[in-house]
Legacy VTK file of the C-alpha trace (Angstrom):
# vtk DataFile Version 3.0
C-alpha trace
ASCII
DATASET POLYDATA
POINTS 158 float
-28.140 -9.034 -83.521
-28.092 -8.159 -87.420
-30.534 -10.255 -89.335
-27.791 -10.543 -91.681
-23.943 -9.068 -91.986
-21.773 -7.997 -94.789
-18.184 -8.862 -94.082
-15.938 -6.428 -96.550
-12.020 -6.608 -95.759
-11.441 -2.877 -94.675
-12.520 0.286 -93.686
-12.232 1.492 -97.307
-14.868 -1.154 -98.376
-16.788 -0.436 -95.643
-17.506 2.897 -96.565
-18.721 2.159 -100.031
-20.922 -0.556 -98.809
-22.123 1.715 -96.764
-22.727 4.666 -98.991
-23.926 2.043 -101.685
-26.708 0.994 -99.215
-27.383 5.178 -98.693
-27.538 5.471 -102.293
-29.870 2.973 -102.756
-32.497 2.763 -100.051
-31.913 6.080 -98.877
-30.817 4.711 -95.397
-27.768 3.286 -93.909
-27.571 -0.674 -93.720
-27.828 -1.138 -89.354
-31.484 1.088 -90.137
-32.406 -2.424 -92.240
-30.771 -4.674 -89.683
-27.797 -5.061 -92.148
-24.551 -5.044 -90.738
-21.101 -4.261 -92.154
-18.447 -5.503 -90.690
-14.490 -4.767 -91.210
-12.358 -7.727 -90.930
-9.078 -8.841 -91.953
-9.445 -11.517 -94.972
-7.781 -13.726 -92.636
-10.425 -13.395 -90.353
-13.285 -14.049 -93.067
-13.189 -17.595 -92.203
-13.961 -17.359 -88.368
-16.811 -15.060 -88.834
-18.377 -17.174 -91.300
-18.157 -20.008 -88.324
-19.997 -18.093 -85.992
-22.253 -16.455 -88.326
-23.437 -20.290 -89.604
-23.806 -20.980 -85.479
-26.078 -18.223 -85.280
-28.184 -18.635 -88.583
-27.223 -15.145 -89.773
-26.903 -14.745 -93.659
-23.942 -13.652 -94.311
-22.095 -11.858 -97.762
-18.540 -11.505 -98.120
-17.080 -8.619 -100.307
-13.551 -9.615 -101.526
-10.913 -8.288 -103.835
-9.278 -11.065 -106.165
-5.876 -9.810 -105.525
-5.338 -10.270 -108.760
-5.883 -14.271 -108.772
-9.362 -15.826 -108.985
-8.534 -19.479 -108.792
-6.389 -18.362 -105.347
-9.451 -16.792 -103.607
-11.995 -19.669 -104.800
-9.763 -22.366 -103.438
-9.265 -20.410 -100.197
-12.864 -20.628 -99.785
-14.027 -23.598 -101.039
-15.692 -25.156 -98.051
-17.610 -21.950 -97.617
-19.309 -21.765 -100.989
-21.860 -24.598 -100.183
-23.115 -22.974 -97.187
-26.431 -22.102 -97.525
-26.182 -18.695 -96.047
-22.962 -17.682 -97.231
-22.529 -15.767 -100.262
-19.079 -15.048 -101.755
-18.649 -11.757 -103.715
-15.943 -10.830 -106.235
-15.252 -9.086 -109.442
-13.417 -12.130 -111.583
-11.476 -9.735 -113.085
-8.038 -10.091 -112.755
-6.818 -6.591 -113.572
-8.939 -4.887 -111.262
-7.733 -6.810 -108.108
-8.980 -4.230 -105.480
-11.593 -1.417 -104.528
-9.902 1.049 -106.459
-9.426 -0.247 -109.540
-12.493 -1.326 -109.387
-13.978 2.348 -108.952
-11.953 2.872 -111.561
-13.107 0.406 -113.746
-17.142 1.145 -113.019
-16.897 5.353 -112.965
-13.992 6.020 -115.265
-11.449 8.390 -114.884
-13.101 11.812 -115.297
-15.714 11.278 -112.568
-13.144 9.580 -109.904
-10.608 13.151 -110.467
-14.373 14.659 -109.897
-15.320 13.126 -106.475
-12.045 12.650 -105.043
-11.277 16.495 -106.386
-8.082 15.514 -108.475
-6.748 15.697 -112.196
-5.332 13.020 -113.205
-4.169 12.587 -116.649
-3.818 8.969 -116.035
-5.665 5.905 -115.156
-1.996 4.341 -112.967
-1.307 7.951 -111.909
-5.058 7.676 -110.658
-5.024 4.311 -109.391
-1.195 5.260 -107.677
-2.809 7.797 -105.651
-6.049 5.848 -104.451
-3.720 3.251 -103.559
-1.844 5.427 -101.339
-4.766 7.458 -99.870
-7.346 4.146 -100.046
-9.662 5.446 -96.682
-9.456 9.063 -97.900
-10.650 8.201 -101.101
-13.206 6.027 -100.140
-14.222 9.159 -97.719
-14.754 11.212 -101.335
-17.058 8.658 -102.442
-18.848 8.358 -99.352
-19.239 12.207 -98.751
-20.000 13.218 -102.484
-23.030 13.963 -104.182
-21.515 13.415 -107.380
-23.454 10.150 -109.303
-21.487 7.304 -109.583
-21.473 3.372 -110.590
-21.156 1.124 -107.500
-19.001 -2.028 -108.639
-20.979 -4.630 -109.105
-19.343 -7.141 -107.046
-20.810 -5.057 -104.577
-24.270 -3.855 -105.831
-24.841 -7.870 -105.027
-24.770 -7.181 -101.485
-27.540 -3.925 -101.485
-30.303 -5.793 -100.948
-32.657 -6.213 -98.060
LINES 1 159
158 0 1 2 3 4 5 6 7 8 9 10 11 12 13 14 15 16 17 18 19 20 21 22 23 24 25 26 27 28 29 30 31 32 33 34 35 36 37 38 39 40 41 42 43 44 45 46 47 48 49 50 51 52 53 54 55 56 57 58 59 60 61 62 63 64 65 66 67 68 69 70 71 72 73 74 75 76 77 78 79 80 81 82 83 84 85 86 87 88 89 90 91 92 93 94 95 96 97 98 99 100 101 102 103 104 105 106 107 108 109 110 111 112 113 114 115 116 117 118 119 120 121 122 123 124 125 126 127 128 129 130 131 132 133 134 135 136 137 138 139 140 141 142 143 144 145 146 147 148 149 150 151 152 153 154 155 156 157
């Protein structure tokens, strides 16, 4: 068993959790008894039941879906649990992953890693959106320096 687990809602999230944890510590997250899990959002809930069962500290890595007050009143009961921790970028505009690559890296170095050129942040953000694991494959893969959200530089920690 993982001393602690990272629940993130796909397997696009996964792989920057991941590859934030590589860039980092230099290892992957399982080598520091981290584990990161890929659930449905729906399924957050369950795994939060189990996890409080077994004493394992666990984060959850969200988008807002574009509404804050939504996803905090979803959650509500789980906020006070002592080893639960909840994160999200409150910003509304950026309601998933990609805009929030976006928003932390800019356009020039997102063409860069995923090996596009864009003139466009929405032309940008259109393609992530259809190509979300691919993408998130770039970021993993690259060597390329670049800005890990920080909803989710919360979670890279021992």
């Amino acid at each position: 068993m993982a001393k602690r687990a990272i629940l993130v809602e796909g397997p696009s999230d996964e792989l920057i959790v991941q590859k934030a944890f590589l860039m980092r510590f230099g290892k992957m997250p399982l080598a520091m008894g981290v584990d990161v899990i890929s659930v449905s959002s729906l399924a957050f809930k369950r795994f939060i039941d189990i996890a409080a069962l077994l004493s394992i500290d666990v984060d959850v890595v969200t988008d807002n879906d574009g509404d804050v007050s939504r996803l905090e009143k979803r959650y509500k009961d789980y906020f006070n649990f002592p080893s639960v921790e909840f994160e999200y970028d409150k910003d509304e505009t950026a309601k998933t992953l990609e805009p929030q690559l976006v928003k932390s890296n800019g356009l020039d170095i997102v063409n860069s890693i995923i090996g596009k050129s864009f003139q466009t942040a929405e032309d940008l953000l259109s393609y992530m959106a259809d190509n979300k694991t691919e993408c998130a494959l770039k970021f993993f893969e690259t060597d390329h320096c670049w800005t890990i959200p920080t909803y989710i530089k919360n979670v890279v920690h021992e």
